[in-house]
KETOR-77987 format. One record per residue (C-alpha): y, x, z; residue in one letter. Coordinates in steps of 0.05 Angstrom, whole numbers, padded with zeros to 5 digits, always signed. Each point is the difference from the previous one (the first is absolute). Layout:
BEGIN
YXZA ...
# end
This chain:
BEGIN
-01658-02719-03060X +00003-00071+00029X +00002-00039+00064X -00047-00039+00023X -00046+00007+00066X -00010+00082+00007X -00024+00033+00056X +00010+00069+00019X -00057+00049-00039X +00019+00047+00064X -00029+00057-00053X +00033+00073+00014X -00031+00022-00066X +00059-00040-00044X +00063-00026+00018X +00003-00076+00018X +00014-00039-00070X +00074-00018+00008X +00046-00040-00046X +00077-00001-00013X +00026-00070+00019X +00072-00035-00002X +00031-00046+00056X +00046-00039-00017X +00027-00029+00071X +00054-00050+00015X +00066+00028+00034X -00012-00043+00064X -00070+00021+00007X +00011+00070-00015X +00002+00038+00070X -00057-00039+00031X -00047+00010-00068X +00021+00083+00007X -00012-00005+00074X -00070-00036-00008X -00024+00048-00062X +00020+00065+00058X -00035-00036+00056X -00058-00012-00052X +00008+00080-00028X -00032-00003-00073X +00060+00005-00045X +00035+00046-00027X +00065-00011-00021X +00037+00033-00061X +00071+00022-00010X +00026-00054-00056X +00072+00030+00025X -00009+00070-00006X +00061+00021-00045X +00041-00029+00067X +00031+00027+00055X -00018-00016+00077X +00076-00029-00001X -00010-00037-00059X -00054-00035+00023X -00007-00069+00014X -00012+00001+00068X +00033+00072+00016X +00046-00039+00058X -00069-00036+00035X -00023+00080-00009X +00060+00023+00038X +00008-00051+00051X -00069+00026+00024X +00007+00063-00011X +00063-00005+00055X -00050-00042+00048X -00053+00061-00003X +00059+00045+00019X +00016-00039+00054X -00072-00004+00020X -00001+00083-00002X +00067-00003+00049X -00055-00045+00046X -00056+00047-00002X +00049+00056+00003X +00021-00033+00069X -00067-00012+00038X -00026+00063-00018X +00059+00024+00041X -00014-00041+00050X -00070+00023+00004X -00026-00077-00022X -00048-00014-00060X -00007-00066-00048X -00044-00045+00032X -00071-00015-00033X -00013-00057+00032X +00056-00046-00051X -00037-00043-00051X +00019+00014-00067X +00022-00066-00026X +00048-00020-00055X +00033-00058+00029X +00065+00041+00015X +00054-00012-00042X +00026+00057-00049X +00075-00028+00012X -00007-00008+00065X -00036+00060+00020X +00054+00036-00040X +00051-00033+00051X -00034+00012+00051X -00002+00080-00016X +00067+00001-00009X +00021-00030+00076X -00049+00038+00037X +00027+00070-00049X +00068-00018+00024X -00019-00010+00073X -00041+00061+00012X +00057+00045-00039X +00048-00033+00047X -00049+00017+00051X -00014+00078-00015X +00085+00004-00010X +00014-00025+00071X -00057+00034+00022X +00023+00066-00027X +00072-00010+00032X -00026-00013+00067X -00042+00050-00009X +00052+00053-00031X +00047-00019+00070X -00065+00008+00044X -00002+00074-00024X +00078+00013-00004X -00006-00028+00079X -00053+00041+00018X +00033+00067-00029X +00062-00013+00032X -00033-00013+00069X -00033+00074-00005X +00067+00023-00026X +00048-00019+00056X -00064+00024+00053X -00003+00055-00039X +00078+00021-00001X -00002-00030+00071X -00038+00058+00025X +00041+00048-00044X +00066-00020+00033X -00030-00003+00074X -00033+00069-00013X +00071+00027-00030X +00037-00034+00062X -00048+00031+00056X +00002+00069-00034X +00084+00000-00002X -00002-00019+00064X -00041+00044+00031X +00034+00055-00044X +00062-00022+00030X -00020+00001+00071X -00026+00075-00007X +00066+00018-00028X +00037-00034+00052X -00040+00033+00052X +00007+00070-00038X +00074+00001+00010X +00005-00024+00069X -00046+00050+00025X +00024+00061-00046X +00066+00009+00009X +00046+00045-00054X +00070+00002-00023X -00011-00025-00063X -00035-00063+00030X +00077-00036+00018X +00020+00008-00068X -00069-00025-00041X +00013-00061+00055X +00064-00017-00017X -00010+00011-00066X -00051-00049-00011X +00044-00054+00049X +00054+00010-00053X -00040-00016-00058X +00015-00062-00031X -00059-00053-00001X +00025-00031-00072X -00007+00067-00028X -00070+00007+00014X -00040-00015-00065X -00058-00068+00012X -00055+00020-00045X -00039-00063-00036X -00073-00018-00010X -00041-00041-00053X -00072-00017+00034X -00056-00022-00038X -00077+00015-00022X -00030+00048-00059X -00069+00003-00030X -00031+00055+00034X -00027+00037-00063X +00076-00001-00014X +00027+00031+00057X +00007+00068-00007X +00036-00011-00079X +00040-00046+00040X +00024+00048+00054X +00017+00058-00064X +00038-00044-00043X +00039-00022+00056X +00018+00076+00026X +00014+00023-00068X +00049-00074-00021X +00044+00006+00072X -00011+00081+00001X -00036-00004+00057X +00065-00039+00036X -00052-00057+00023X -00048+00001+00057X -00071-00037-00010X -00040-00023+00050X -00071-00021-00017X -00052-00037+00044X -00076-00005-00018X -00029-00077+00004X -00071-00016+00018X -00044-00029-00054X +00027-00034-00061X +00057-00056-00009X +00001-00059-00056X +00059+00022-00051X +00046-00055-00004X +00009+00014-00080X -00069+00023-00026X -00043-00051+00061X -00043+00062-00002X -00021+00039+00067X +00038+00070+00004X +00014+00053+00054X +00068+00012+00020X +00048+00032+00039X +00065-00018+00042X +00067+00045-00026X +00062-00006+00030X +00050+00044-00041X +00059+00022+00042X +00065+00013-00053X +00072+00011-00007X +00047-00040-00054X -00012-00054-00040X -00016+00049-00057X -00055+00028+00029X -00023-00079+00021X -00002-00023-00069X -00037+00066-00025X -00056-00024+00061X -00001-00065-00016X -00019+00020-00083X -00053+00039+00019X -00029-00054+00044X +00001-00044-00057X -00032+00059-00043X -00058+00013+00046X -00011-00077+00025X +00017+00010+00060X +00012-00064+00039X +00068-00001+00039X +00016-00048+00063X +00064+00004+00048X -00002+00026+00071X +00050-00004+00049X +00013+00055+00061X -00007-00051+00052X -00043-00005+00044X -00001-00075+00020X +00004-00013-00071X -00063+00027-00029X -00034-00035+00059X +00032-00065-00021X -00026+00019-00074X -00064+00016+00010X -00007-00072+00043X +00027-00040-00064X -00043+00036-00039X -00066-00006+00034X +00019-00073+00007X +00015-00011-00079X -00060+00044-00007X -00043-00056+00036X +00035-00050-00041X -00020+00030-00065X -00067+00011+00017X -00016-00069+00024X +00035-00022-00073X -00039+00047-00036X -00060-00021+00032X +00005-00075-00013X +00018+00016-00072X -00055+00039-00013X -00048-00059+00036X +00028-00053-00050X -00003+00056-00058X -00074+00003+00016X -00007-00077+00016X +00019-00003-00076X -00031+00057-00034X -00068-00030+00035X +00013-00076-00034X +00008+00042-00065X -00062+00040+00006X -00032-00061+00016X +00012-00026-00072X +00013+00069-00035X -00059-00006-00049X -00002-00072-00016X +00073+00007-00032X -00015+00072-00028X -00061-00023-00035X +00040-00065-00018X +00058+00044-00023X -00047+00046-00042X -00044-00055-00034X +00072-00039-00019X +00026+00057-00030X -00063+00018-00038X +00006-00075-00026X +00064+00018-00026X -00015+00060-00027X -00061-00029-00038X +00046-00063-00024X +00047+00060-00030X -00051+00018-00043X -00012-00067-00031X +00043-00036-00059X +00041-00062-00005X -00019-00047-00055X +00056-00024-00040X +00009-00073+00041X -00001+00048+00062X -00034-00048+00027X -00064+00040-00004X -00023+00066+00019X -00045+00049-00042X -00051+00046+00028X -00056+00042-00034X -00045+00039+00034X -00079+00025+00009X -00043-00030+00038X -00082+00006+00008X -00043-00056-00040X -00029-00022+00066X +00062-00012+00037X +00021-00050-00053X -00021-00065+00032X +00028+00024+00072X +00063+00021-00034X +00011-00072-00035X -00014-00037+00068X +00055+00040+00038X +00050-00013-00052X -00020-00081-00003X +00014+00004+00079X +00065+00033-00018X +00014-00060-00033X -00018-00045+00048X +00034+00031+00060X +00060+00016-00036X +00003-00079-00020X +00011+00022-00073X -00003-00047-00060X -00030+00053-00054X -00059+00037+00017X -00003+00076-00013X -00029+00016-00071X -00057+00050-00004X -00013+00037-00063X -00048+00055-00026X +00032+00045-00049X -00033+00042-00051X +00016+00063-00009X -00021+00075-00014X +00035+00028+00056X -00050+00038+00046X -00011-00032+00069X +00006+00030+00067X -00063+00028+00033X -00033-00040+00061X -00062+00015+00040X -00020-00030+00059X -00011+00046+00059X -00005-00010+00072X +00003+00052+00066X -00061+00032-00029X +00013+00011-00072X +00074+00010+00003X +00011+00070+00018X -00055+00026-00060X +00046-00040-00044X +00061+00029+00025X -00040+00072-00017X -00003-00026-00070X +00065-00030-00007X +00038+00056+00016X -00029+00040-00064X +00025-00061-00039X -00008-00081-00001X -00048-00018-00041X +00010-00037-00066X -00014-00075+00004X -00075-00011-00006X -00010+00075-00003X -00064+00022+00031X +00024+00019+00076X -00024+00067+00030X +00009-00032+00069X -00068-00033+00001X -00031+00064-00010X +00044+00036+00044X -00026-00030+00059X -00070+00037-00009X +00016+00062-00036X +00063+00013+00040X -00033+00006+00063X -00068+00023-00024X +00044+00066-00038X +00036+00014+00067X -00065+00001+00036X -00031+00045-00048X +00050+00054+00020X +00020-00015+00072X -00085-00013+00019X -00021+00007+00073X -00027-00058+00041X +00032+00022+00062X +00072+00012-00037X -00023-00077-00031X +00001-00024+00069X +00062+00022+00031X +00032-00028-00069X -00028-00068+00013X +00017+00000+00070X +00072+00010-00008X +00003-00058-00058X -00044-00044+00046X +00065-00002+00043X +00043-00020-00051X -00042-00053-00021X -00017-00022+00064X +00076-00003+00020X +00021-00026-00066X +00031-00068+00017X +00046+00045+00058X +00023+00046-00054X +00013-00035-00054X +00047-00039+00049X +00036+00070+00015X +00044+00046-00030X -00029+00056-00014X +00018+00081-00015X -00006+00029-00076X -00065+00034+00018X -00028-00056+00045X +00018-00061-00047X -00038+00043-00053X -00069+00009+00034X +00007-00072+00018X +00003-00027-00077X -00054+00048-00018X -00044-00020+00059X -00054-00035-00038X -00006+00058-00054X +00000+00054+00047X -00055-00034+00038X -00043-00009-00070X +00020+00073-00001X -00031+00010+00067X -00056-00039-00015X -00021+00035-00066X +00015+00074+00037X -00054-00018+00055X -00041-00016-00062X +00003+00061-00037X -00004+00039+00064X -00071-00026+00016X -00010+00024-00069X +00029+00067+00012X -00041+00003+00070X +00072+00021+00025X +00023-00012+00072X +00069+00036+00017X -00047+00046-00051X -00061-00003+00055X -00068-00031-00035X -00034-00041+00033X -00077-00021-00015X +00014-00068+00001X -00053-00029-00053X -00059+00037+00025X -00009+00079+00007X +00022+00046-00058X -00052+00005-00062X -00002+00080+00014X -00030+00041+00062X -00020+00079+00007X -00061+00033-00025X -00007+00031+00074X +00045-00005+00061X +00035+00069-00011X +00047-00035-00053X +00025-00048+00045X +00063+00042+00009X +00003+00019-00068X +00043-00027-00059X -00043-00032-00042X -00048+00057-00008X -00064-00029+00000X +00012-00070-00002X -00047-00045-00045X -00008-00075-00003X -00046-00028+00051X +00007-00070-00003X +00033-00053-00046X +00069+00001-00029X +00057-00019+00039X -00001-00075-00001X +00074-00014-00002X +00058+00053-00022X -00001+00075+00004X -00056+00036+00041X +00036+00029+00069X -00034+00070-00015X +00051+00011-00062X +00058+00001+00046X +00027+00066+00027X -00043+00042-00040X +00018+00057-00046X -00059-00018-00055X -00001-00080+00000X +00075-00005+00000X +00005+00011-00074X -00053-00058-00009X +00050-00055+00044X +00063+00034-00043X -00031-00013-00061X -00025-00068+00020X +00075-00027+00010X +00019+00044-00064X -00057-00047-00046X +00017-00053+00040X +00076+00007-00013X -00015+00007-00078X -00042-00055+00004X +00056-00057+00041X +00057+00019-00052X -00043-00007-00050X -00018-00065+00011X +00066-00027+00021X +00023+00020-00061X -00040-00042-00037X +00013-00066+00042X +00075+00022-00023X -00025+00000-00073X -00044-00062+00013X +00068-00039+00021X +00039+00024-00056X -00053-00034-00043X +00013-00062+00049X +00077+00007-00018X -00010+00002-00070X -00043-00054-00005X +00032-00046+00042X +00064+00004-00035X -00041+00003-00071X +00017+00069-00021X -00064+00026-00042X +00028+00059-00021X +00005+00023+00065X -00069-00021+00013X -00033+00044-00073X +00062+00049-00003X +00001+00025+00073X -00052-00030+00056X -00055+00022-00045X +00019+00077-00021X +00029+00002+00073X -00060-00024+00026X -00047+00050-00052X +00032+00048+00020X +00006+00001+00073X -00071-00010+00005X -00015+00049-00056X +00020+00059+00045X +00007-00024+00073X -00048-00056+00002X -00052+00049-00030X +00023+00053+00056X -00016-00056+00049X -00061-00011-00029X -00031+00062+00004X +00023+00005+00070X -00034-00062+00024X -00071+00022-00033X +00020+00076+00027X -00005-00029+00066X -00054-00053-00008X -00055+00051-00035X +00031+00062+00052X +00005+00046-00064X +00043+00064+00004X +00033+00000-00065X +00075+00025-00005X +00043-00068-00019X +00062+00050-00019X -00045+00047-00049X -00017-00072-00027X +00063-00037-00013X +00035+00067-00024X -00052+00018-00062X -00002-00072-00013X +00061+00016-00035X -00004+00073-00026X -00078-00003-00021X -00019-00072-00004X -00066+00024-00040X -00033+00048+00053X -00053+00005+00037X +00014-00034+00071X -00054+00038+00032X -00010-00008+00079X +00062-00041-00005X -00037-00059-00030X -00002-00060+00042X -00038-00044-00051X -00026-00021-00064X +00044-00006-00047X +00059+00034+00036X +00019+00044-00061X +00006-00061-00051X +00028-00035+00046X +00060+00053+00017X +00014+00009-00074X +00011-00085-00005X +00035-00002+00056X +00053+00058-00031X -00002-00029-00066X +00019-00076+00028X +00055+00043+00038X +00035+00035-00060X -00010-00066-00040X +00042-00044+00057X +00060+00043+00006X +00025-00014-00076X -00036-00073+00008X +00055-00008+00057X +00054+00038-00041X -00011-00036-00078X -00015-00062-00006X +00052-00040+00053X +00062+00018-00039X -00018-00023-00069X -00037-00061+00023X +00073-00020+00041X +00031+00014-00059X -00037-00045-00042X +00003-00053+00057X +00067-00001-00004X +00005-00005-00084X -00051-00060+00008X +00049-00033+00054X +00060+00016-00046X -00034-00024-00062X -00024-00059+00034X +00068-00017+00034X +00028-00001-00074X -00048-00050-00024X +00003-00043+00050X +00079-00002-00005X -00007-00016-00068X -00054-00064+00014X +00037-00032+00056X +00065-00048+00002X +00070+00033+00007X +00003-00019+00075X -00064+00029+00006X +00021+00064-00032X +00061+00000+00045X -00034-00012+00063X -00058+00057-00013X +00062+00049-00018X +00034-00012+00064X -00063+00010+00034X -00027+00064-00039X +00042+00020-00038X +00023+00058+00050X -00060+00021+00011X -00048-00001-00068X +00048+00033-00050X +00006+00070+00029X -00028+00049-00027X -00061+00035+00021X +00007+00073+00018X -00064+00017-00016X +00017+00084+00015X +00028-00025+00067X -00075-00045+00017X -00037+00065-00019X +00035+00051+00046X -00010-00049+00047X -00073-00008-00007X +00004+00083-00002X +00027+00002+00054X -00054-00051+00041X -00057+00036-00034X +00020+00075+00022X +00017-00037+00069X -00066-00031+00011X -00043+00066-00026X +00034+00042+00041X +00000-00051+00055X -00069-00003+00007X -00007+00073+00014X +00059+00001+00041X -00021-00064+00041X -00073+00012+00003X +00021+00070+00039X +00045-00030+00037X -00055-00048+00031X -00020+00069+00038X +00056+00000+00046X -00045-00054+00028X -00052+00054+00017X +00061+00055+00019X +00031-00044+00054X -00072-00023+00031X -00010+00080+00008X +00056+00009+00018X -00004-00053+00062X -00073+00022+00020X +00032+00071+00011X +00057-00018+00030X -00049-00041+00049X -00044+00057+00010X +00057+00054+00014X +00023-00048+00053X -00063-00017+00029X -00036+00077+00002X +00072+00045+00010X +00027-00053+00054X -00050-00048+00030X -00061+00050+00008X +00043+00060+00012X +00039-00027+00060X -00078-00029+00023X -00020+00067-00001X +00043+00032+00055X -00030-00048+00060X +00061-00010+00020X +00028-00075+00017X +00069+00019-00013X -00010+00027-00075X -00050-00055-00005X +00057-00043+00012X +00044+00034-00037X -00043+00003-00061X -00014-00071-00003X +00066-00022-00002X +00021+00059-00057X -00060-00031-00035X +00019-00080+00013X +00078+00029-00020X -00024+00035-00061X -00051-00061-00024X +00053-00052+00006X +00059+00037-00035X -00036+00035-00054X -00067-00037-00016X +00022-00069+00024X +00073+00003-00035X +00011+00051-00042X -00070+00001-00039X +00002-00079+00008X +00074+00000-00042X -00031+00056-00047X -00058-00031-00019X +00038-00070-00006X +00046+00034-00043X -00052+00028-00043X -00035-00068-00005X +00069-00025-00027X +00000+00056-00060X -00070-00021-00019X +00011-00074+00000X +00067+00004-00041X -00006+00062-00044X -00077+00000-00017X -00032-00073+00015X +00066-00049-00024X +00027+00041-00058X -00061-00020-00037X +00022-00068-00005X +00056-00026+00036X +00066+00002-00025X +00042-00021+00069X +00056-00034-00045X +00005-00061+00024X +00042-00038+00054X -00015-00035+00064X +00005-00067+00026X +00055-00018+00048X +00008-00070+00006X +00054-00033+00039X -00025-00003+00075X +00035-00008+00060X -00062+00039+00033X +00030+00065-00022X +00072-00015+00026X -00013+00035+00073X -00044+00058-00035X +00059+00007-00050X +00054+00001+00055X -00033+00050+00037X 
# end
């Protein structure tokens, strides 16, 4: 690993060739080198101060002082979206604010809009105590008037009573009542106020059962809903006015108005005097809402200059503090007059990343120049592929089975065929193929307008998968011209079907009768094999050979690349000890079964493929009879199983003892050259190997572990080679699906003559082809796709141990906020 001019190999097969390198960076130059090497995004920085904590940091108070600045910036965001205002787009990003400043700046216009929302919330909290007392004393008002009109009526009938109804008794009631004395009468007293509606009724029992029923409550419905003076919250109400006796029975009222929030204001028994209330209070009411009104102007005068530079000083405030946080990670020489970094960065990006940190230099007006330095070390490096809009989502499919191990053969270059083509295989139908690529088209069509948006789970998930559903699409329209499938309808495209009836009275028939009358079929499967009891077993057991025949093969490609793996890293005894007997083998048994179903189909013979792969193994010698396909097939069968028995122990034997006697070769040579070489020699290769070279070997531990991968892989191949047929389950399964919905729904409701079931069945069939073909089976047959690519094509030869690249980039600062 050097530097020198690279350029990208922009190869997804390997990882880019990186190289662990060491800045050393002057203090005064320090922020502007860490801010160029984000803006430039190929370096990845590592933890020298791990063993730290974030307070013990060296730049934990830079940390916090941002940290309290992003707060602050939350408070502002929390604001406008109250006000029903959004950060304005239309503010360059530029970084020639001021992180001191800015930080002032935050803190007067924090303090200002608090002071703001506090008066606004007191005007606001009178407003509402005004506007409940107005309904209050209108309210009671009409209470009082009522009560006043009724006594006096009351007392004009009794009045009238006694003049016109003489008696004896009447003189004596009279002067009774004239002799009363007026101080003795008893002056009952009243607390006014409004409950919550939903309240009312506990309100009216807990006030009977406090006062024993020694109160009288008067209650008064309002229309529509008033602004709680407490809460700010809209709630329905009603008037009370509780009439009482003692001041006993007062403060037992006025606790249970506290208990049940209800809201009391005074009200006096004169007339003139509520008048002259309700007057002030209009006019205060006026006042307020003028007040309130020019508040809430300048409040939104304000909140608009902030939205105006919202994300210039959040994306300021978030690449500062990412500065600091990457300077935290980074260690002080002993002069501290230097800082040390170490990091990963690709081979490529070393000339780009030296030019940045010269400008550093320059624009910081430093003296010393920043120090580059490639280490050497054994430490694996981080994993980094170039993708783009295209190839990133089928690396994301790969990459969440595992990252793959620098310079280990990646399965996403070959996911972006197989992927799609294995999906199609199962979900095939030309017509489904088109409705799949229409809705992608969309995506892709309105990518720049959503990838601007914020999307739902669901929605934000179709979007970043846009490019391989539309392969998936693409490859589904494919096999369905193959399949001759059409929402399960086939269609004579290529010319007119190879077969035709002896005489006209089979038209109607099945196939009864049906002979070949011209030339084959020229592309996919003849239309006359669809929907008919004797040639569906024919198109079954074409996808069932066909499934055999695609696992098959990508099981070897994942054999092939484990070669590729072993000899790119220079492991030959993965090469002789396990691609070869994995690769006998296979083929010994499923590459032969592919075999004989290719020349099956290419000489049209009728022998039974299971009667020969099962007495292949119990009676290798016999006679193959009517099952032979060739010349030669019976020698050939009994190689074939003698190559397989010999590479199972070929895989189990020999790898064990040969590591073992690699390692007492490196141990024995170690020794000697310890003994040969100076003492600071010795010293230096101890410190460097000595950890490593002088364990000891477990050999019982490396052959239960090469057990263990030899039953895996025998078994697997069964296993994995059957489980290639869900491929040929799930495209039967779709085609039936497809056929129910076209013959039990489409043609049925056709059938009636009727517009309205016409109607009706198009839409159950539109309803049903969307949700279960279009979704469900799409999903299923993704999922399925996912098993085969993970379980049976990348267990062959990718391990998925490794760990990605993630440079330091202020690109990923908004996608990491959000």
């Amino acid at each position: 690993m050097g530097g020198g001019t690279h350029r990208p190999t922009m190869d997804l097969l390997r990882s880019e060739p990186m190289q662990l390198v060491q800045l050393i960076i002057p203090i005064e130059s320090a922020h502007r080198s860490i801010s160029y090497l984000g803006d430039l995004g190929f370096f990845q920085f590592k933890d020298l101060n791990s063993e730290k904590s974030p307070f013990q940091r060296t730049y934990a108070t830079q940390i916090k002082r941002c940290g309290e600045m992003a707060r602050k910036l939350r408070f502002f965001k929390e604001q406008m979206v109250k006000a029903g205002l959004s950060p304005s787009t239309r503010s360059a990003i530029s970084d020639d604010v001021d992180l001191d400043n800015l930080e002032v700046k935050l803190g007067e216009l924090e303090a200002e809009l608090m002071e703001m929302n506090a008066n606004h919330e007191k005007l606001q909290h009178s407003y509402n105590e005004l506007i409940e007392y107005k309904l209050v004393v209108q309210k009671a008002g009409e209470f009082f008037h009522s009560a006043q009109s009724m006594a006096a009526a009351k007392q004009r009938e009794v009045e009238a009573q006694q003049r016109g109804e003489g008696s004896i008794d009447s003189p004596l009631l009279l002067e009774q009542e004239m002799v009363t004395d007026p101080s003795k009468q008893v002056k009952l007293g009243f607390v006014s106020g409004l409950v919550p509606r939903e309240k009312s009724l506990a309100f009216e029992r807990i006030l009977f059962r406090a006062t024993r029923g020694n109160v009288f409550l008067k209650q008064s419905v309002l229309e529509g809903s008033v602004t709680d003076p407490a809460s700010g919250e809209k709630a329905e109400k009603n008037v009370f006015v509780v009439f009482y006796s003692g001041e006993r029975a007062r403060n037992k009222i006025v606790k249970i108005c506290e208990a049940f929030g209800a809201n009391r204001y005074p009200f006096t028994e004169d007339l003139s005097k509520q008048f002259q209330i309700i007057t002030e209070v209009s006019g205060r009411l006026e006042e307020l809402k003028t007040t309130i009104d020019v508040g809430l102007v300048h409040q939104t005068n304000l909140l608009q200059t902030i939205a105006y530079h919202f994300e210039q000083w959040s994306h300021l405030v978030k690449k500062e503090k990412s500065i600091y946080h990457t300077l935290s990670m980074l260690s002080i020489d002993v002069t501290k007059k230097c800082l040390v970094a170490e990091g990963w960065c690709p081979v490529f990006a070393t000339n780009k990343i030296q030019n940045v940190l010269q400008r550093a230099t320059v624009d910081s007006n430093s003296q010393i120049g920043t120090i580059f330095h490639i280490l050497q070390t054994k430490e694996s490096p981080p994993t980094y592929f170039h993708t783009n809009k295209f190839t990133s989502a089928f690396q994301e499919i790969v990459d969440a089975y595992g990252i793959a191990k620098y310079q280990e053969a990646n399965p996403g270059v070959f996911t972006i065929i197989t992927f799609p083509f294995l999906f199609a295989v199962m979900f095939g139908d030309w017509g489904h193929g088109i409705c799949l690529f229409l809705a992608t088209s969309y995506f892709i069509i309105k990518e720049k307008k959503f990838s601007s948006q914020k999307l739902g789970d669901i929605t934000e998930m179709i979007f970043g998968g846009r490019y391989v559903i539309m392969m998936m699409a693409l490859f589904s329209i494919y096999t369905g011209l193959i399949y001759n499938e059409f929402f399960s309808v086939p269609f004579e495209l290529f010319g007119p079907s190879a077969y035709g009836c002896r005489d006209p009275a089979c038209r109607d028939a099945s196939t009864a009768g049906l002979v070949k009358v011209r030339a084959t079929y020229p592309f996919g499967v003849d239309p006359k094999w669809h929907g008919t009891q004797s040639e569906l077993p024919f198109l079954n057991s074409l996808k069932m050979k066909m499934s055999i025949l695609l696992g098959v093969a990508q099981m070897n490609l994942g054999i092939i690349l484990s070669y590729f793996n072993a000899k790119f890293s220079g492991n030959e005894l993965n090469i002789r000890y396990q691609f070869l007997p994995q690769m006998i083998f296979l083929n010994s048994l499923f590459g032969y079964l592919s075999l004989l179903i290719v020349v099956k189909w290419c000489i049209g013979s009728q022998a039974d493929l299971y009667h020969v792969m099962i007495y292949m193994f119990l009676s290798p010698t016999d006679d193959l009879g009517e099952n032979q396909l060739f010349f030669g097939q019976k020698f050939l069968q009994i190689v074939l199983l003698l190559a397989a028995l010999v590479a199972v122990p070929w895989m189990l034997f020999p790898k064990p003892f040969l590591l073992k006697k690699q390692h007492e070769e490196r141990h024995r040579g170690q020794s000697y050259a310890l003994l040969e070489n100076s003492l600071d020699e010795s010293d230096e290769m101890e410190v460097r190997h000595g950890s490593s070279s002088h364990e000891e070997f477990e050999f019982s531990e490396a052959f239960v572990h090469q057990l263990i991968h030899t039953i895996e892989f025998v078994l697997g191949a069964v296993s994995n080679t059957a489980s290639y047929l869900r491929l040929w389950a799930l495209s039967l399964a779709h085609s039936e699906l497809s056929s129910v919905f076209y013959d039990k729904v489409l043609l049925l409701a056709w059938g009636f003559n009727n517009i309205f079931i016409l109607i009706i069945g198009i839409f159950v069939f539109i309803c049903a082809t969307v949700g279960v073909l279009l979704v469900m089976e799409t999903l299923s047959a993704f999922l399925h796709a996912l098993r085969l690519h993970w379980v049976e094509f990348q267990s062959k030869f990718y391990e998925g141990d490794g760990y990605k690249f993630q440079p330091f980039s202020f690109a990923s600062l908004d996608a990491e906020d959000e």
